[in-house]
Backbone and ligand atoms as CSV (ligand in chain L), in Angstrom:
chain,resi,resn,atom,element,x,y,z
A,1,UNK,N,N,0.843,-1.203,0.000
A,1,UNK,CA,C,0.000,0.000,0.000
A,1,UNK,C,C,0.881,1.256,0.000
A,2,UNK,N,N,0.350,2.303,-0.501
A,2,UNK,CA,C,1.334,3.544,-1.004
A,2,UNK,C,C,0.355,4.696,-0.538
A,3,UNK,N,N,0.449,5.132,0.069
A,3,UNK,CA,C,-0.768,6.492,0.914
A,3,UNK,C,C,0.081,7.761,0.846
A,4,UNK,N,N,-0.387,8.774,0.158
A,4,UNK,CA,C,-0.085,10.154,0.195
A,4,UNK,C,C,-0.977,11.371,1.074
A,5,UNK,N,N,-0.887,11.398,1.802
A,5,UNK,CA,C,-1.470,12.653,2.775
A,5,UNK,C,C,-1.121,13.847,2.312
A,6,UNK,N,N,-2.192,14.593,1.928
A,6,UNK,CA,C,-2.061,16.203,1.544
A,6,UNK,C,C,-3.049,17.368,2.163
A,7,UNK,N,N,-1.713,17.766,2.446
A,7,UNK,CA,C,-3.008,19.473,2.958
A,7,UNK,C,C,-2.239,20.797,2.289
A,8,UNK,N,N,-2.163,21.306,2.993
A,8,UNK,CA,C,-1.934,22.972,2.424
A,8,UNK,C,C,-0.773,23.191,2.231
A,9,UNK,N,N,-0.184,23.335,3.451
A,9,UNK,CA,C,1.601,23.662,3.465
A,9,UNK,C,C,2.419,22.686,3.494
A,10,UNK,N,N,1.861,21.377,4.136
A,10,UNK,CA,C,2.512,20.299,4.190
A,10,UNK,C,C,3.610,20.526,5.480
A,11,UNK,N,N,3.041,21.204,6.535
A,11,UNK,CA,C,3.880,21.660,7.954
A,11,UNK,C,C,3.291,21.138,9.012
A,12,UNK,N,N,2.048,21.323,8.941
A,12,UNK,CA,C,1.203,21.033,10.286
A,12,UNK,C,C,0.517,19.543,9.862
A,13,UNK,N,N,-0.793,19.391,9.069
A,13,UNK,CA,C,-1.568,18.361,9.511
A,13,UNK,C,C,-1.245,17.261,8.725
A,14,UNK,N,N,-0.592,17.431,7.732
A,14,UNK,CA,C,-0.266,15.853,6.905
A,14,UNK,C,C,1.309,15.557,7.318
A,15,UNK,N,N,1.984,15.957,7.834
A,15,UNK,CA,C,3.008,15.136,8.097
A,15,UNK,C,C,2.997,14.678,9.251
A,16,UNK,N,N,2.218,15.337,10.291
A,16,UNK,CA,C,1.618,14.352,11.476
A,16,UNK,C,C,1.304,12.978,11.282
A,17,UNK,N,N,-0.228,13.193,10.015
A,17,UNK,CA,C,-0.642,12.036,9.281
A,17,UNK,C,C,0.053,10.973,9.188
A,18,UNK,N,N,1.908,11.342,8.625
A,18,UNK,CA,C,2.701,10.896,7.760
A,18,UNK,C,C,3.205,10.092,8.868
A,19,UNK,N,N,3.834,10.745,10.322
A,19,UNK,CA,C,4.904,9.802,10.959
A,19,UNK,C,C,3.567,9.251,12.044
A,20,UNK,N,N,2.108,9.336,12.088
A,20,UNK,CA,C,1.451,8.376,12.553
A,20,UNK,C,C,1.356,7.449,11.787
A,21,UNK,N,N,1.104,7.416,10.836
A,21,UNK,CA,C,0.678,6.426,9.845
A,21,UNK,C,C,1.776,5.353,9.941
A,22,UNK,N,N,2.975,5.970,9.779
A,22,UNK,CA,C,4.422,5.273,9.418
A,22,UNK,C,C,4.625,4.504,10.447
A,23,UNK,N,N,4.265,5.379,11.609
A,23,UNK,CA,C,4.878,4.203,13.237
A,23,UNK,C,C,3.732,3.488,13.471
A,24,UNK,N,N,2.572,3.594,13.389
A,24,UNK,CA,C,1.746,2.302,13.563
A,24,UNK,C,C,1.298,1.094,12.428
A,25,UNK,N,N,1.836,1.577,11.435
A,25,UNK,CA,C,1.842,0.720,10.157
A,25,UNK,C,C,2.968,-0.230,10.640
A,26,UNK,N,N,3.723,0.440,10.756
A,26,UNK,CA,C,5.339,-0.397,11.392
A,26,UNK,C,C,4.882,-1.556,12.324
A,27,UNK,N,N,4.683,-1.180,13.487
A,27,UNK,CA,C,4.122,-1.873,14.743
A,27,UNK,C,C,3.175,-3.224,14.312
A,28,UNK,N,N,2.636,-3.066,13.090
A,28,UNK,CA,C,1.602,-3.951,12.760
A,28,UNK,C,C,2.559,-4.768,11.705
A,29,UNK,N,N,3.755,-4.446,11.722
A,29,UNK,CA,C,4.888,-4.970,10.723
A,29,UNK,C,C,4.429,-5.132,8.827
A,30,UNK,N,N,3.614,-3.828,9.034
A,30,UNK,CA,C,3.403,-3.190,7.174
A,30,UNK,C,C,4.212,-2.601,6.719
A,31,UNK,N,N,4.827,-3.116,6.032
A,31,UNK,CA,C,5.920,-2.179,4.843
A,31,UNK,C,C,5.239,-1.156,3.996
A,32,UNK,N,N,4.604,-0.685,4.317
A,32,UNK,CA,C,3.510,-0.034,3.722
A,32,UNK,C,C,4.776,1.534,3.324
A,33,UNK,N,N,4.129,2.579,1.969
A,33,UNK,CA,C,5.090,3.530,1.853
A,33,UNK,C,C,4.053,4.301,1.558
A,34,UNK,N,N,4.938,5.483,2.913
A,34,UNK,CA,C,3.964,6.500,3.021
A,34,UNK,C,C,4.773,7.939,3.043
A,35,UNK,N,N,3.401,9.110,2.616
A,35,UNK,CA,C,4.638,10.213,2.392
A,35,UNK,C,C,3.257,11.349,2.679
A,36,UNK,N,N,3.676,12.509,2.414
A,36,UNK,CA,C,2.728,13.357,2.536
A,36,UNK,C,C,3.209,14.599,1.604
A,37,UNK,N,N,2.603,15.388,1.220
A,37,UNK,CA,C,2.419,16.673,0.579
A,37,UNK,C,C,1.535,17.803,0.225
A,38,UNK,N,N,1.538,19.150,0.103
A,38,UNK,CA,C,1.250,20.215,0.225
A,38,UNK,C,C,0.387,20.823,-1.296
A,39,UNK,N,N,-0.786,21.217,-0.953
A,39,UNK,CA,C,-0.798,22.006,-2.674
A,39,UNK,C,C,-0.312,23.038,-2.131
A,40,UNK,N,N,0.482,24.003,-1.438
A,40,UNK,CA,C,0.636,25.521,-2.030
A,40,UNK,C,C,2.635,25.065,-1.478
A,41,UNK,N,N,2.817,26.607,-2.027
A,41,UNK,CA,C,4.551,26.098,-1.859
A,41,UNK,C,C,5.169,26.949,-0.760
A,42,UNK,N,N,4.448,28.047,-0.214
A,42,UNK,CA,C,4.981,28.482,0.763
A,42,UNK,C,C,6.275,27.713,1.946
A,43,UNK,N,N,5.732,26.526,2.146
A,43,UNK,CA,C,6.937,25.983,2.992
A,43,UNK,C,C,7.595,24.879,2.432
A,44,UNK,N,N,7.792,24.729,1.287
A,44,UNK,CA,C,8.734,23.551,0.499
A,44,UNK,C,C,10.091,23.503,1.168
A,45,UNK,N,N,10.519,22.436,1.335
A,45,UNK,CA,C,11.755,22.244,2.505
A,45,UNK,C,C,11.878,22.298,3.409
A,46,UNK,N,N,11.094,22.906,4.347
A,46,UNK,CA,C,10.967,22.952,5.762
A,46,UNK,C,C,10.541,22.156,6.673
A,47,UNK,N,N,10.940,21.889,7.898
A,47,UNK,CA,C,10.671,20.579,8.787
A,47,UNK,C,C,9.216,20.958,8.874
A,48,UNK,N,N,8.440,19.843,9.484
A,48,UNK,CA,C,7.327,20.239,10.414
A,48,UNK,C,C,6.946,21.417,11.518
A,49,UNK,N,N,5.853,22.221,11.431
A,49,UNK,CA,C,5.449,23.035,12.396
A,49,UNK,C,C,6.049,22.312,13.679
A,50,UNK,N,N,6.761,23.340,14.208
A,50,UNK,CA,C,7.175,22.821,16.292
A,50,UNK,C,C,6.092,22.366,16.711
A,51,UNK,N,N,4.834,23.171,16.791
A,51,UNK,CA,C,3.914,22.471,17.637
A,51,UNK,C,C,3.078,20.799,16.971
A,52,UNK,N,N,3.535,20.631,15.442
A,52,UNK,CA,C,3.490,19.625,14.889
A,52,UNK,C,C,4.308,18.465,15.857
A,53,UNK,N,N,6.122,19.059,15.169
A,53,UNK,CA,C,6.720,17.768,16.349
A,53,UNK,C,C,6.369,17.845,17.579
A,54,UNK,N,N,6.502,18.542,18.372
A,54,UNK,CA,C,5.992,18.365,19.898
A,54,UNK,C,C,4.455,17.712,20.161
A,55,UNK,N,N,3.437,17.562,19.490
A,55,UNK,CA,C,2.784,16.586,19.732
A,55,UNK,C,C,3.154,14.805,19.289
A,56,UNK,N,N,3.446,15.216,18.111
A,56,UNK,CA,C,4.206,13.628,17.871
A,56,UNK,C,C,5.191,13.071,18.674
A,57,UNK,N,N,6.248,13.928,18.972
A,57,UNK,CA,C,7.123,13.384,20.220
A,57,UNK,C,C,6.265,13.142,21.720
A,58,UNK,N,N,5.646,13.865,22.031
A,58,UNK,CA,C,4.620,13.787,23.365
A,58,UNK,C,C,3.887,12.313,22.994
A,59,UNK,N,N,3.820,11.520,21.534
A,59,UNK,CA,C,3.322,10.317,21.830
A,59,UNK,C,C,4.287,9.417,20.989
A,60,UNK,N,N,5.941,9.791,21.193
A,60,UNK,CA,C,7.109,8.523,20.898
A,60,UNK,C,C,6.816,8.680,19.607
A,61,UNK,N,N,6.222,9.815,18.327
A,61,UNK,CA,C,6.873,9.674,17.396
A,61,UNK,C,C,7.705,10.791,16.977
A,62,UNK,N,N,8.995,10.541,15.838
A,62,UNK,CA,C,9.773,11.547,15.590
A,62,UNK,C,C,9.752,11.904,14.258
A,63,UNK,N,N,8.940,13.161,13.974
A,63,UNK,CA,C,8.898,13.746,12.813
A,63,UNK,C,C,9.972,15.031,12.201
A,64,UNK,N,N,10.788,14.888,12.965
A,64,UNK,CA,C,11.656,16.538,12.404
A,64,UNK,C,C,12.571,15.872,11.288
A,65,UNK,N,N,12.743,14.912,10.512
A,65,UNK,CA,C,13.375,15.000,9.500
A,65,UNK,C,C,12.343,14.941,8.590
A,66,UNK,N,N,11.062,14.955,8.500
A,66,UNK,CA,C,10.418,15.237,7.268
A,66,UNK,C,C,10.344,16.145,6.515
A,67,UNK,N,N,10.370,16.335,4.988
A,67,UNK,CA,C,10.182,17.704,4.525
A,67,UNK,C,C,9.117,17.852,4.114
A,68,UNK,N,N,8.744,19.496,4.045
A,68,UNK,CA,C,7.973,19.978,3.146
A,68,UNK,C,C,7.700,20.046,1.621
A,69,UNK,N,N,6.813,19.407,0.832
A,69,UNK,CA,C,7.481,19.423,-0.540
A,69,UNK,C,C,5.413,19.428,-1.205
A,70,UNK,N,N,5.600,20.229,-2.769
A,70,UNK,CA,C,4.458,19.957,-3.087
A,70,UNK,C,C,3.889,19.315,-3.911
A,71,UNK,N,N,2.510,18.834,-4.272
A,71,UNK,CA,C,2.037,17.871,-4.599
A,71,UNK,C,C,2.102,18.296,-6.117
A,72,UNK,N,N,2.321,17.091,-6.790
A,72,UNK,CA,C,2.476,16.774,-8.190
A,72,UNK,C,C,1.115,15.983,-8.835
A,73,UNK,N,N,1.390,16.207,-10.061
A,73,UNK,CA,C,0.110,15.255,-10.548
A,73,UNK,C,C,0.937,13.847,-10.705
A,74,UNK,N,N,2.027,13.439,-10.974
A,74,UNK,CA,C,2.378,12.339,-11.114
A,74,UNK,C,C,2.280,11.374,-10.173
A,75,UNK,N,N,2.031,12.472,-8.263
A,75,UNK,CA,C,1.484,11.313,-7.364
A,75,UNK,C,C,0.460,10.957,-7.784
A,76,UNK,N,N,-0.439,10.970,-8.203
A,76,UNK,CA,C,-1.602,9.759,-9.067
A,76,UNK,C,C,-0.777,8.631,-8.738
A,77,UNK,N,N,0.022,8.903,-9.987
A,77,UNK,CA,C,0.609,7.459,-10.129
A,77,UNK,C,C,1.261,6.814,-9.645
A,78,UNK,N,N,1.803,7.708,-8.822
A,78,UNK,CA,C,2.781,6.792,-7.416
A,78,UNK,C,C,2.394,6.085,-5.603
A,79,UNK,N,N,1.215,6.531,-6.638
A,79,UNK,CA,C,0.337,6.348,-4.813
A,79,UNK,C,C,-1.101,5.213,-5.014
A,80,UNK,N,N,-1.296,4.862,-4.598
A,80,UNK,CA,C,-2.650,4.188,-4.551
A,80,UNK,C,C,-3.528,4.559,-3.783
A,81,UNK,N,N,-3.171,5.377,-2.692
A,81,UNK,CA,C,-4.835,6.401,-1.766
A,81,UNK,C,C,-3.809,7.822,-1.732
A,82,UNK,N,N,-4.504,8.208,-1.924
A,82,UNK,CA,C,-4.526,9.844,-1.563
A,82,UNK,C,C,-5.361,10.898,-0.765
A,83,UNK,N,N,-5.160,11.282,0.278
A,83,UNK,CA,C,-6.062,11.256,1.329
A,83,UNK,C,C,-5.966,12.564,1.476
A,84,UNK,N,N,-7.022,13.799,0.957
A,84,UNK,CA,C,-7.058,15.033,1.732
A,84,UNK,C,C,-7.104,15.346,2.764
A,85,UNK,N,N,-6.558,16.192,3.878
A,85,UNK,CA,C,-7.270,16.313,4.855
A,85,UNK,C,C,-8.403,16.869,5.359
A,86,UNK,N,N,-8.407,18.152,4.365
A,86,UNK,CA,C,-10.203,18.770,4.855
A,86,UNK,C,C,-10.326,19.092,2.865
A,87,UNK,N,N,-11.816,19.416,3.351
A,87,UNK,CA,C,-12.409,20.043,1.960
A,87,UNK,C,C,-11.513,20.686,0.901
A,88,UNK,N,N,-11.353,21.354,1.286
A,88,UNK,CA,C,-10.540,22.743,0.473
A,88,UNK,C,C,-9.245,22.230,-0.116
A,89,UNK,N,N,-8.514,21.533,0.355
A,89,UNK,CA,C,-7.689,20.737,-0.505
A,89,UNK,C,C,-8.020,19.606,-1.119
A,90,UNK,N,N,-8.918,18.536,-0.969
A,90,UNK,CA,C,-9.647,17.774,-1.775
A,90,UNK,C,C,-10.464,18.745,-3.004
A,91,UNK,N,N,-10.762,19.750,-2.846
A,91,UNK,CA,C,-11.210,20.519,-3.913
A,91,UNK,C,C,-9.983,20.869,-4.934
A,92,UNK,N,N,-9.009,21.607,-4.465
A,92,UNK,CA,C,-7.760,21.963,-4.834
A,92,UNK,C,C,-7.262,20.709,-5.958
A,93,UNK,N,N,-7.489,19.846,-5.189
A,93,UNK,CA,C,-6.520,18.750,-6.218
A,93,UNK,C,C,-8.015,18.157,-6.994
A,94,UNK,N,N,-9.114,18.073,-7.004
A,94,UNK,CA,C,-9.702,17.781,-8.332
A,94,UNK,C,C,-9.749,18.743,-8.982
A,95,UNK,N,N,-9.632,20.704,-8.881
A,95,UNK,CA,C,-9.753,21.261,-9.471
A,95,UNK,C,C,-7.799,21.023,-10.278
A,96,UNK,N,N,-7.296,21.435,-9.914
A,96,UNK,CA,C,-6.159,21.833,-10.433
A,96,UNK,C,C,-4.646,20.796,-10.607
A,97,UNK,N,N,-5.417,19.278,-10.476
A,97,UNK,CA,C,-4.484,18.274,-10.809
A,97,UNK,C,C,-5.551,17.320,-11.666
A,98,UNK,N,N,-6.013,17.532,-12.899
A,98,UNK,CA,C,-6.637,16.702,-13.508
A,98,UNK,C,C,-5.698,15.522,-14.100
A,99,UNK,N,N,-6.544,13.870,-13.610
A,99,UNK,CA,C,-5.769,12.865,-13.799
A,99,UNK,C,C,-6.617,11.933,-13.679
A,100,UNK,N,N,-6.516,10.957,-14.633
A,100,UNK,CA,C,-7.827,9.779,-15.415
A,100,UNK,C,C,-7.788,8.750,-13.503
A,101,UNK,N,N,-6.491,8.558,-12.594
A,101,UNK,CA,C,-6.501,8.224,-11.491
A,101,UNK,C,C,-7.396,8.849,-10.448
A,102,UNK,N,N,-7.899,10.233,-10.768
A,102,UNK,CA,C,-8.153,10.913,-9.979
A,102,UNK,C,C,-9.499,10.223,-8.797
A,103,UNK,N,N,-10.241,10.038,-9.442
A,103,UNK,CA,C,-11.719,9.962,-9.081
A,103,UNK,C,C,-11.656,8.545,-7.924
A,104,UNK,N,N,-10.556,7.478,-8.651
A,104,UNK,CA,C,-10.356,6.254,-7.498
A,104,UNK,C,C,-9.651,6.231,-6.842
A,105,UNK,N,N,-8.414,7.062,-6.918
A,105,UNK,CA,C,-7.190,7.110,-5.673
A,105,UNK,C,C,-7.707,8.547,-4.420
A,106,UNK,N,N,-8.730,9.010,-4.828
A,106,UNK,CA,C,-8.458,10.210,-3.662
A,106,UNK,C,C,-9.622,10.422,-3.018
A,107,UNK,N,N,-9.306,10.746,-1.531
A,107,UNK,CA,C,-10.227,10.407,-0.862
A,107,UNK,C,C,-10.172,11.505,0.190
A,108,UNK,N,N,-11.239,11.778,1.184
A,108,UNK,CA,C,-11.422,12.591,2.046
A,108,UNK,C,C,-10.842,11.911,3.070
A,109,UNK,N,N,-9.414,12.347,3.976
A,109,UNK,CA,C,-9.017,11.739,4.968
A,109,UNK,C,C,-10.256,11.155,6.477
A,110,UNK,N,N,-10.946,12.183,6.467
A,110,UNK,CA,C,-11.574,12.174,7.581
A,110,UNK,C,C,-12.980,11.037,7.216
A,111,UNK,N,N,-13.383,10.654,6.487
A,111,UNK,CA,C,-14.036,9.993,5.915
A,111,UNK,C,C,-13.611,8.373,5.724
A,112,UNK,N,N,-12.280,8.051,6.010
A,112,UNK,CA,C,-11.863,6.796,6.353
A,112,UNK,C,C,-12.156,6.242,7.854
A,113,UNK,N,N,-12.382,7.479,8.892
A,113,UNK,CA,C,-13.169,7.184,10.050
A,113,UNK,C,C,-14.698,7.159,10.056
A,114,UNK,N,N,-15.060,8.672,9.523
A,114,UNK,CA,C,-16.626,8.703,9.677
A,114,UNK,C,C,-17.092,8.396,8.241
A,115,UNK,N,N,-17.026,7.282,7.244
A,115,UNK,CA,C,-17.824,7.789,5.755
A,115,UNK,C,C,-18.708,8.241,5.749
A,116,UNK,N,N,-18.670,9.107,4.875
A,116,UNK,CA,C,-20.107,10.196,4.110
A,116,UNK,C,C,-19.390,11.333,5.219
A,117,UNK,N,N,-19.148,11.548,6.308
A,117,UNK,CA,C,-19.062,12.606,6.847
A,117,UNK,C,C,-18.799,13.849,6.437
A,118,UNK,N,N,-17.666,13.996,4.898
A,118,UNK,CA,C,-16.939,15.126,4.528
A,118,UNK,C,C,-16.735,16.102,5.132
A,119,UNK,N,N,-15.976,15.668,6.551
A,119,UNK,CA,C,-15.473,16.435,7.737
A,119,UNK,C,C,-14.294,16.562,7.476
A,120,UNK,N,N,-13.680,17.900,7.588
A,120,UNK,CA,C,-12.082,18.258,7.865
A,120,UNK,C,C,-11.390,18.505,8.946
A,121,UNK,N,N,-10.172,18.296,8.950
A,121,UNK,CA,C,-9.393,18.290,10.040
A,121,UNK,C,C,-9.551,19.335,10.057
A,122,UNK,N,N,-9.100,20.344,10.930
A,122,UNK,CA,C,-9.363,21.580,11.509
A,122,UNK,C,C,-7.833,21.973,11.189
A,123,UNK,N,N,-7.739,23.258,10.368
A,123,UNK,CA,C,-6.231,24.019,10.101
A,123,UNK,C,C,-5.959,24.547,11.658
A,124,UNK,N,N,-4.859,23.715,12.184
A,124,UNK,CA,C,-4.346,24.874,13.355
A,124,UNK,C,C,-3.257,25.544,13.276
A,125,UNK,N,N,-3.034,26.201,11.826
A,125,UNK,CA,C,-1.959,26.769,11.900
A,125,UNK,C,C,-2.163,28.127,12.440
A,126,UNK,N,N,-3.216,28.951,12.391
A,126,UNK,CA,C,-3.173,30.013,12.769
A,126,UNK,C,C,-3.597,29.855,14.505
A,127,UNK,N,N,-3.757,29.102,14.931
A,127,UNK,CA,C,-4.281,29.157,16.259
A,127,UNK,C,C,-3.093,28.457,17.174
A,128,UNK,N,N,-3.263,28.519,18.576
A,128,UNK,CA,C,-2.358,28.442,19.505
A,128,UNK,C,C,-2.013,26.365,19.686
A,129,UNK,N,N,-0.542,26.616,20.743
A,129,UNK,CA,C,-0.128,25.072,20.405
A,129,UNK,C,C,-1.359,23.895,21.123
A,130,UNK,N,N,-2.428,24.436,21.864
A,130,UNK,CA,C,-3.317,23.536,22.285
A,130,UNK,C,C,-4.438,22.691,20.912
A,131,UNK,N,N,-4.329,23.625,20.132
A,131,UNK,CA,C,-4.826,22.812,19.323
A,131,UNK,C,C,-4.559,22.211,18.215
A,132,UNK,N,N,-3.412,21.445,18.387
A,132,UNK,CA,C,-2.600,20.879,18.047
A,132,UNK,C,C,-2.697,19.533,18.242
A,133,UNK,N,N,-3.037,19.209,19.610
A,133,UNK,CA,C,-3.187,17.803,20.684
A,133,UNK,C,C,-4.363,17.180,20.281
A,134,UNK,N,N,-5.724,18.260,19.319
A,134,UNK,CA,C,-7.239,17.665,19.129
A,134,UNK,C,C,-6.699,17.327,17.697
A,135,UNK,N,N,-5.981,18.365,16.631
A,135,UNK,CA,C,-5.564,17.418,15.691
A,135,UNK,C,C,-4.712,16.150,15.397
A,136,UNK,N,N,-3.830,15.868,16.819
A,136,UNK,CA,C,-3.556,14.730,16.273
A,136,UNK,C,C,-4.482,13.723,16.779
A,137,UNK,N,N,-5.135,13.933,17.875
A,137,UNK,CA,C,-6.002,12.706,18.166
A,137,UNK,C,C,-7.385,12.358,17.222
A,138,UNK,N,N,-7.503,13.518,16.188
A,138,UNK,CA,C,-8.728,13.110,15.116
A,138,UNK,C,C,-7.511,12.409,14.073
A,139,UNK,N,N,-6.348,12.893,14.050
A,139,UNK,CA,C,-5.234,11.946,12.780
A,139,UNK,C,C,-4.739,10.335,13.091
A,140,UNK,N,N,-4.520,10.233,14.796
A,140,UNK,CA,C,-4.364,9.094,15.384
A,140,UNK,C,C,-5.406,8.161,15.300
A,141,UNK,N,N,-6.755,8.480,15.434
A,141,UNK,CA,C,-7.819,7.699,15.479
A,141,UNK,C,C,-8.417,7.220,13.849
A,142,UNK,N,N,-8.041,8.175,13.015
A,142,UNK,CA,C,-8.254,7.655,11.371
A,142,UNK,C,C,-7.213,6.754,11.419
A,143,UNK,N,N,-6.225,7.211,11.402
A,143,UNK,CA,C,-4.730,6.605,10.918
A,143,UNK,C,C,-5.268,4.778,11.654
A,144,UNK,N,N,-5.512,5.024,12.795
A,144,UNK,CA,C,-5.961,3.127,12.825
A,144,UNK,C,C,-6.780,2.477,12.549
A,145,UNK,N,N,-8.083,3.827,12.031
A,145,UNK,CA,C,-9.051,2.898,11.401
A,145,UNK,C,C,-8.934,2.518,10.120
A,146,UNK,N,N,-7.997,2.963,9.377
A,146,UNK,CA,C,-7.489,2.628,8.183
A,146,UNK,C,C,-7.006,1.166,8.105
A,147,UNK,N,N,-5.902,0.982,9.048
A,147,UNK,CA,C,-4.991,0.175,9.183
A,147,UNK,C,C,-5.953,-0.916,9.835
A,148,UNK,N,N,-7.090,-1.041,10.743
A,148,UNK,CA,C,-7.933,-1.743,11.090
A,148,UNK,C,C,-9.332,-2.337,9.894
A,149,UNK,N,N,-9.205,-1.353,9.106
A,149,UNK,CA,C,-10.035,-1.784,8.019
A,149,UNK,C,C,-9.095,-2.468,6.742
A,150,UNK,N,N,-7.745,-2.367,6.800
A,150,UNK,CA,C,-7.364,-3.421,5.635
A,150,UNK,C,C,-6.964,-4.780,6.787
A,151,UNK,N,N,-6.369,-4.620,7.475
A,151,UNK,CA,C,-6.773,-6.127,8.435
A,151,UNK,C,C,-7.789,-6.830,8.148
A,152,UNK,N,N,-8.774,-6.242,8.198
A,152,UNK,CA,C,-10.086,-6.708,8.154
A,152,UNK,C,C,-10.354,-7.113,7.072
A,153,UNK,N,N,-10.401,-6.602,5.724
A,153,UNK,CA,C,-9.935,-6.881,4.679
A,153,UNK,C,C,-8.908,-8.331,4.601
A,154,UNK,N,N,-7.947,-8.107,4.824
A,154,UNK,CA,C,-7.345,-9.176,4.502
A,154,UNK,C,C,-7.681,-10.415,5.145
A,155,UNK,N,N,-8.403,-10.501,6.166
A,155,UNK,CA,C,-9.032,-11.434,6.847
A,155,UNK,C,C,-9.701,-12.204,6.069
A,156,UNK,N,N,-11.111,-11.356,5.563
A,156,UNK,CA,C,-11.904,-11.704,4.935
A,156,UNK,C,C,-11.701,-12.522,3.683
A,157,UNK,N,N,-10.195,-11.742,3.076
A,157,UNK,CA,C,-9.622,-12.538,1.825
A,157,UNK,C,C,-9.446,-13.709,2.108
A,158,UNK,N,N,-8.943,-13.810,3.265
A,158,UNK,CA,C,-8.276,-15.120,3.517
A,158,UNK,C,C,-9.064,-16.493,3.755
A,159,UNK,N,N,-10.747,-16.052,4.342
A,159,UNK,CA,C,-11.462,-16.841,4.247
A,159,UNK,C,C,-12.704,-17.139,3.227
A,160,UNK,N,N,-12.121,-16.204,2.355
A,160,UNK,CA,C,-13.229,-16.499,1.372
A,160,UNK,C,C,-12.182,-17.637,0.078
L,1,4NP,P1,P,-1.181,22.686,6.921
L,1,4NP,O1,O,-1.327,24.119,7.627
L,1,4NP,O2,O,-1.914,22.775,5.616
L,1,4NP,O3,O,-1.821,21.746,7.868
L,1,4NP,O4,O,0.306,22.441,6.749
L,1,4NP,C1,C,-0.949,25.318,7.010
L,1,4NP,C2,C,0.358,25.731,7.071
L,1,4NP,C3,C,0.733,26.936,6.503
L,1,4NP,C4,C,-0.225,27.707,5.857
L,1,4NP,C5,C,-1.548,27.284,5.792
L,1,4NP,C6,C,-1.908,26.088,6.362
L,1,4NP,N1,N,0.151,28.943,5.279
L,1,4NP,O5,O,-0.742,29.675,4.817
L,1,4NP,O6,O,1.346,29.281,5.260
């Protein structure tokens, strides 16, 4: 499995996404390859928002070597889910990355927990480091229902 997480700057809420995803994919011993990226370019190269790492470290994961980098149309093809995090960038990339992949690889992140919901993570970049701790626990709680729904999946393969 190949999962691309995208939001805005690619500082705050998808690279959270990125080193949850990565350390509990791990734990479940999935080689799974995962990455994240930005539609706008303001922070291309840059580590994660501080108050980004400091919640991930506050739960044993370490995100400060990730970069900032932005989204391409060729991730289509390098990814097999593509997971917005709120509206406005799921809009962004069907408006302005047209790709025959488009319509089956990309998906509303928050909607792998609640479907139909088309709920977004909440941007905390402009707001203070407390809310920081509610976005990762809405990213922590997708991030395993993901990983709990291809289990499940593969279960099912296995007995049918
Ligand atoms: P992100 O948050 O999309 O979760 O990385 C943002 C980071 C920076 C900006 C907007 C959102 N910005 O406008 O610079």
């Amino acid at each position: 499995m190949r999962i691309l997480f995208v939001c805005l700057g690619n500082i705050c809420r998808s690279p959270i996404a990125e080193g949850v995803m990565r350390h509990y994919a791990l734990q479940r011993h999935l080689h799974w390859q995962i990455a994240s990226a930005g539609t706008e370019s303001y922070h291309i190269g840059e580590p994660p928002h501080r108050y980004s790492q400091n919640i991930c470290k506050a739960h044993g994961i370490d995100i400060s070597s990730q970069r900032a980098r932005k989204f391409v149309t060729k991730d289509f093809d390098q990814y097999d889910k593509i997971l917005a995090m709120s509206c406005d960038v799921y809009d962004i990339l069907t408006r302005a990355y047209p790709h025959p992949a488009l319509s089956s690889k990309l998906g509303l992140f928050l909607n792998e927990l609640h479907p139909n919901s088309n709920a977004s993570v909440p941007d905390p970049w402009y707001g203070e480091e407390e809310g920081y701790a509610a976005v990762y626990d809405m990213i922590e709680a997708t991030c395993l229902a993901i990983l709990d729904a291809h289990e499940q999946r593969r279960k099912d393969e296995k007995q049918a």
